[in-house]
Every structure is written in structure tokens, then in C-alpha cells.
N, C-alpha and C positions, 0 to 999 in steps of 0.2 A: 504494500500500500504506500508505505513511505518513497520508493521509486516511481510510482505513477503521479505521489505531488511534486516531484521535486520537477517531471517531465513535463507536468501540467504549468507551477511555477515558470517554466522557461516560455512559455504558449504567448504570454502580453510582451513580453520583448521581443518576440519573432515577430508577431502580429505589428507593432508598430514599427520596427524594421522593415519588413519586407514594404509595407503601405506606403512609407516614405519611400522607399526605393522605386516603385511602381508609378508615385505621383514625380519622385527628379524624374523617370523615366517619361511621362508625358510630357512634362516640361522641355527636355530637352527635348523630344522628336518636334515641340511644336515649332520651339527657338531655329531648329536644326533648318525645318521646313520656311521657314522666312532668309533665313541666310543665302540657302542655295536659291541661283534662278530661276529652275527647274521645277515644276510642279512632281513631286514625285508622288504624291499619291493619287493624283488623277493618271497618272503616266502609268502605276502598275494598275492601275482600275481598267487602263488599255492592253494590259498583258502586256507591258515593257519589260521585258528581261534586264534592263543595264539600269533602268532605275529601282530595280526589284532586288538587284546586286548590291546594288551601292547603298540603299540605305540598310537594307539586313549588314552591311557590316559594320555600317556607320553605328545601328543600334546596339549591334554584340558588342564593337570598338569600345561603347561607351558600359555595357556592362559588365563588363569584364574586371572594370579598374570598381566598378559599382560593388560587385561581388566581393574584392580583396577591402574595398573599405569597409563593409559593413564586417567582415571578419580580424577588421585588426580596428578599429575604431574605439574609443572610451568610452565613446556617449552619441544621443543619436544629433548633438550640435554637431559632433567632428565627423562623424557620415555625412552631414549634409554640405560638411565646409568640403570634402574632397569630392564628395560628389559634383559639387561648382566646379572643381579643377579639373575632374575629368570631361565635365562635359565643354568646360572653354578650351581645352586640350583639342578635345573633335573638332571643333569647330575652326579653331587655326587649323588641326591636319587638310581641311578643305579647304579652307584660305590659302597655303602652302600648297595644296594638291593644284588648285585653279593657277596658281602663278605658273606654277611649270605645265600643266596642261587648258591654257587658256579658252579652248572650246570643250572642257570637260559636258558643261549643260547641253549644249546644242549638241552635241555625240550622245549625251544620254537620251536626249528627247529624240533623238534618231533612231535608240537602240540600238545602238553600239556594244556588244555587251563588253565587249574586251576593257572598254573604258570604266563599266561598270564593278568587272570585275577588277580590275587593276584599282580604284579607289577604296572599294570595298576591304581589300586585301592590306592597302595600306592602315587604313580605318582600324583594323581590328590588329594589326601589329603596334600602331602608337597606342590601343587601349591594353594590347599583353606589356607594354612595356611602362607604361601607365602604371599598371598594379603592381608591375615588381617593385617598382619605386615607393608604393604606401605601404611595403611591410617594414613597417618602424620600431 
């Protein structure tokens, strides 16, 4: 019995963890969605592969480093302070992506998938490298 409270006990910290994580998570896809020039969720609602690429990795990119905070974090202030820095983290990677590939949008809205996949790829490499960085 005393094992089921102590599993139970962990249930409102999970709970509000994960809930925050779930709402940076909307936050950021909606931020994400105003930065880039691409409409990307009309663009997969067209069956675009290269914008269906690129933001699935933009999303993982950004949970990944979401994942290592909420597991090395003190309190849910400091999950939400690196959750900001992972998600301004993506958001330059595509600022930095757009300078060296200046027609990244208009190759996505093309469906390009190469483009999509190659952003996507970067995407989720700066969020694995993202989280190695917040085990403190």
C-alpha cells in the first residue's frame, strides 16, 4: 500500500509537468508558425511532404531539449526558463537555416522534400544538442 502512495504522491508533479510542457509546446509551434513565411499547416492540410518534414522536426528539435529539462530541472520556474531557450534556440536554427538557404519557404511551398528534410534534420540535431547542454 505504502508503494502505491508514494506512486500516487508523484501523479501532481507529473501532471503539472507534463501540462506545462504540452502548453510551451503550443506556444512554441504557434511562435514557430508566425516566424516562418510558409504557411505550414495549410501546406500539410495539402499533403506537402517538405513542410510535413520540416516542422515534425522543428517540433521533436524543440522537444527533445523539453524532455532533458523537465528531467534535470529544480522547479517547474527552471523548466519553463529552458524551455524559452530551447524554443529561441529553434527558432534562430531557422533564422541561420534561411540565411544559408534563402529560398528554404518557397522550396517548401513547392514541396521540395529534400529541403524539408535537410531542415528538419538540422532542427532536431540543434535540439539533441540543446539537451546535452541542460544536464547541469
Amino acid at each position: 500500500m505504502a508503494e502505491l502512495q508514494n506512486s500516487l504522491f508523484g501523479l501532481v508533479p507529473f501532471l503539472a509537468y507534463f501540462i506545462v510542457a504540452v502548453v510551451m509546446l503550443v506556444i512554441f509551434v504557434t511562435i514557430y508558425k508566425f516566424v516562418t513565411p510558409h504557411k505550414e499547416m495549410a501546406l500539410i492540410k495539402e499533403n506537402n511532404s517538405a513542410a510535413s518534414l520540416s516542422l515534425t522536426g522543428t517540433v521533436i528539435g524543440f522537444s527533445i531539449p523539453i524532455a532533458s529539462a523537465a528531467a534535470n530541472s529544480v522547479g517547474l520556474i527552471d523548466f519553463v526558463v529552458w524551455g524559452l531557450v530551447a524554443g529561441i534556440l529553434q527558432i534562430i536554427t531557422f533564422l541561420v537555416f534561411r540565411a544559408f538557404y534563402p529560398q528554404v519557404s518557397s522550396r517548401i511551398e513547392k514541396g521540395e522534400s529534400a529541403i524539408g528534410i535537410h531542415l528538419g534534420g538540422v532542427s532536431i540535431s540543434v535540439g539533441l544538442l540543446n539537451a546535452a547542454c541542460m544536464t547541469y
